[in-house]
C-alpha positions in Angstrom: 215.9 115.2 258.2 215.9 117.7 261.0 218.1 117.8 264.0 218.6 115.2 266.4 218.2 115.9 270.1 221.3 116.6 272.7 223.7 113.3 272.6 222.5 110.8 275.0 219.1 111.6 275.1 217.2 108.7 276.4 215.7 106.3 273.9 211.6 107.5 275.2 212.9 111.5 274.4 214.3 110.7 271.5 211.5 108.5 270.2 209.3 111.5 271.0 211.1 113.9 269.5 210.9 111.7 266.1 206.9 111.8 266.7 206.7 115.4 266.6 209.1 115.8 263.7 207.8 113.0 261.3 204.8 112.6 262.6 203.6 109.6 264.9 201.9 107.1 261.5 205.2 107.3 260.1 207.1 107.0 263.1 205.1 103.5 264.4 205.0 102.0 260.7 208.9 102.9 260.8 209.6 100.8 263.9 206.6 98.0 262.9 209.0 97.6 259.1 212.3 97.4 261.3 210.9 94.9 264.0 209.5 92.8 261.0 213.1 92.7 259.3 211.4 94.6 256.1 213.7 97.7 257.4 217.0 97.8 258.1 218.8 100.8 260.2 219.8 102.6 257.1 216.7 102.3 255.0 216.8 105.6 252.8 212.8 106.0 252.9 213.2 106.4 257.0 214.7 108.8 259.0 218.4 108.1 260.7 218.0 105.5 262.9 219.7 107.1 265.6 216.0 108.8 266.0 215.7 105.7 268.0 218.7 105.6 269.3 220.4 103.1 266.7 223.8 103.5 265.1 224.2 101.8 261.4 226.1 98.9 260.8 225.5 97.1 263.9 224.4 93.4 263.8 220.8 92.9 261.9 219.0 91.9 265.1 219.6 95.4 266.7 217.2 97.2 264.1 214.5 95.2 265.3 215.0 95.7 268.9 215.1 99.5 267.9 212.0 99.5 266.1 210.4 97.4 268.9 212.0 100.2 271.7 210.3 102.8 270.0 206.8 101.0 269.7 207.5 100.6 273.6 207.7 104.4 273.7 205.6 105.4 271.0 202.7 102.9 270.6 200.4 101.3 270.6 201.3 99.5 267.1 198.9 100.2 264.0 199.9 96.1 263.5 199.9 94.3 266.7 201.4 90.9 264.8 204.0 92.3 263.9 204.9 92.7 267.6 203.5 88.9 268.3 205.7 88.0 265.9 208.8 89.6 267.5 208.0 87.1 270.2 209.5 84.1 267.8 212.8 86.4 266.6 216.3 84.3 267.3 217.8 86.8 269.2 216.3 86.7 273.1 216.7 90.9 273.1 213.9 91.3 270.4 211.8 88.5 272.2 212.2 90.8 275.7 211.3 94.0 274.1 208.6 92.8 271.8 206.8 91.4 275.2 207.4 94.4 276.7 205.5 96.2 274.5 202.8 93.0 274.5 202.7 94.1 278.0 202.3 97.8 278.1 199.5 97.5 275.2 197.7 94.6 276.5 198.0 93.3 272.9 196.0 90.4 272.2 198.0 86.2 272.2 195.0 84.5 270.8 197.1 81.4 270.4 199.2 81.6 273.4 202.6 82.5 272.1 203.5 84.2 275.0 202.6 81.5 277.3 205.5 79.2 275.7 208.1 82.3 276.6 207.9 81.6 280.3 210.2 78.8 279.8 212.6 80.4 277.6 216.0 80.0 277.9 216.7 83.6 278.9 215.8 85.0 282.0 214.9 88.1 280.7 212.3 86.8 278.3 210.9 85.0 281.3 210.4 87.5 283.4 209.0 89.8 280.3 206.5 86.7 279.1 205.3 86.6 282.5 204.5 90.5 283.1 202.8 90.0 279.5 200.8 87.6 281.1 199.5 90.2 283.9 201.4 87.5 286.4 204.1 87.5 288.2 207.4 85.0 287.7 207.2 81.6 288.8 210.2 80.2 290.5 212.3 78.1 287.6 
């Protein structure tokens, strides 16, 4: 499904390039099914995941971080839960980049989720919860 940009492209270039190729409705519900975990990185019905800049057969949690990278480049998300719910994943690199893209979208916490990730154990998810929150880091 059509040819992928230069190697090492950067993840927003790339992510763009899938828009104008499949289309951006595809392209968001694409990375919304892969940061739910109802998509995996080889999914036949979606393009090659390196569109996001993904390689198959890494460890599960990566397809999610990938489809929440490209939401963060792509967005805003047609389903905002699905990003609120990235916030609660086990792995602290899908919590980061799901808040990221809280951030940038000023997505709605209506019952404080984020709020709780300010004292998470990683302090990247800290410092992403907070910028979510319009406010900068408290001291820890």
């Amino acid at each position: 499904m059509g040819q992928l940009p230069a190697s090492g492209a950067r993840p927003n270039v790339l992510a763009a390039s899938a828009v104008d190729l499949f289309g951006r409705e595809h392209v968001v519900h694409w990375c919304e099914e892969l940061l739910s975990g109802a998509a995996s990185d080889s999914d036949p019905q979606f393009p090659d995941i390196a569109w996001l800049g993904g390689t198959v057969g890494w460890p599960d949690y990566w397809s999610r971080v990938w489809g929440a990278r490209g939401l963060l480049h792509i967005g805003p998300p047609a389903r905002g839960l699905i990003v609120l719910n990235g916030v609660r994943d086990g792995s602290w690199r899908v919590r980061e980049m799901s808040l990221k893209v809280i951030a940038r979208y000023q997505l709605s916490d209506p019952v404080g989720i984020v709020d709780g990730l300010t004292e998470d154990p990683v302090e990247r998810v800290r410092v992403a919860a907070w910028k979510a929150l319009g406010r900068e880091p408290e001291p820890r």
